[in-house]
Structure formats: C-alpha cells, structure tokens
LODREN-616629 format. One record per residue (C-alpha): x, y, z. Coordinates in steps of 0.25 Angstrom, whole numbers, padded with zeros to 4 digits, always signed. Example, Ala and Ser with C-alpha at 12.3 -4.5 7.8 and 13.67 -1.06 7.14 Angstrom:
# residues 2
+0049-0018+0031 +0055-0004+0029 
# end
This chain:
# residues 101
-0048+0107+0118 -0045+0112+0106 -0031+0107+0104 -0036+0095+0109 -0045+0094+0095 -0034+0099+0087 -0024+0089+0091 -0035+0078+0090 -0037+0084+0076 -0024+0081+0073 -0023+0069+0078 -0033+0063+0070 -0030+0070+0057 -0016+0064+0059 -0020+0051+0060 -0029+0051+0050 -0018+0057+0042 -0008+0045+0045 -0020+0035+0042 -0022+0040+0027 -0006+0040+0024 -0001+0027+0033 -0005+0016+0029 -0013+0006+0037 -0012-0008+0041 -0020-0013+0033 -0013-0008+0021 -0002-0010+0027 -0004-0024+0027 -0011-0024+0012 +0004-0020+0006 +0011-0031+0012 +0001-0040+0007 +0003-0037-0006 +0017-0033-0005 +0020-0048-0001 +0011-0052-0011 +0018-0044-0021 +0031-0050-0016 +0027-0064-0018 +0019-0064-0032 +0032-0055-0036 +0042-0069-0031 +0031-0077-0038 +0034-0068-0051 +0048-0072-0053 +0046-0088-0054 +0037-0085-0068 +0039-0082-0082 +0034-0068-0083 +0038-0061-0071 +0035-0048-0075 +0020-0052-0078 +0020-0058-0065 +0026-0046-0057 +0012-0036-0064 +0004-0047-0060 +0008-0047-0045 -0001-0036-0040 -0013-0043-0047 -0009-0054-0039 -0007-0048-0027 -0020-0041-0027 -0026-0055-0029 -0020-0060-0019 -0023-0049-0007 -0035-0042-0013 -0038-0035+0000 -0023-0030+0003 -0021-0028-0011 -0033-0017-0012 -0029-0012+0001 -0014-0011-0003 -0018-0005-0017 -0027+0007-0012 -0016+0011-0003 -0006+0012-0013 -0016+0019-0022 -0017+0028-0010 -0003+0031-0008 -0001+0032-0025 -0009+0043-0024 -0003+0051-0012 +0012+0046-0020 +0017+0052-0031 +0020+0039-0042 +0018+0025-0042 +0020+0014-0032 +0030+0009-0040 +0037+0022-0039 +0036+0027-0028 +0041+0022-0014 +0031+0031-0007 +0018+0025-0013 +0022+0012-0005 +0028+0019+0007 +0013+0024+0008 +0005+0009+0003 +0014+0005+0016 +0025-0001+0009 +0037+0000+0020 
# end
C-alpha cells in the first residue's frame, strides 16, 4: 500500500510539474493569434512611409486587436522571461517556452 501512495505521489507531482512548464492550449492558441497578428500588421508595414514607426507600433496593435490572447500570450512570456536567462528577443528558449515551435 505504501508504494502504491509513493507512486501516486509521483505521479501527481509529475503532472503538476509538466502543467507549470508545458504550456497549455489555451496559450498555445494565444501565440498563434498574435503571432499571425504580428505577421500581418508587419506586411501592412511595408506599404507606408515610416516602416520602422509602424513595426514599434505592431504590438500595440496586436494587443488591440486580440486583448484576451494578447494578455494570455503576454503573462506566459513574462513567465518564461523569468525562468530564461535574457530577453525574447535574444533568446530562443524564452519562446520555445511561450510555445513558439
């Protein structure tokens, strides 16, 4: 009986483990909302004048856009910024960990 409680144990503090460092669905979902979002203001970009003012700009638009999946995208790459070494835009692994593939 014992080991029957240690291996259940385990077993729930492994999948609690995976929850907190996979990411779920839902996030899932969040970054490739914004990441399409991002790809299409960024297209928009390169048809006006000031292109780089308009790239800066993107992911206020984007956040405008999607509110929800923006704040749900947002806090997970604040979660992973903090368990990564850097920046997003340094480092790979910060997005590997937002759910980036």
């Amino acid at each position: 009986m014992k080991k029957f409680l240690a291996l259940l144990g385990l077993l729930i503090v492994t999948y609690v483990a995976v929850g907190l460092i996979m990411p779920s669905d839902e996030e899932l979902r969040a970054y490739n909302v914004v990441s399409e979002c991002w790809k299409e203001e960024i297209k928009a970009c390169k048809n006006t004048n000031d292109e780089e003012a308009c790239t800066a700009d993107v992911s206020k638009l984007c956040a405008v856009k999607h509110p929800e999946m923006y704040r749900i995208f947002d806090k997970r790459l604040a979660e992973c910024s903090e368990r990564y070494a850097g920046t997003p835009l340094d480092n790979p692994d910060i997005w590997k960990c937002a759910g980036a593939e």
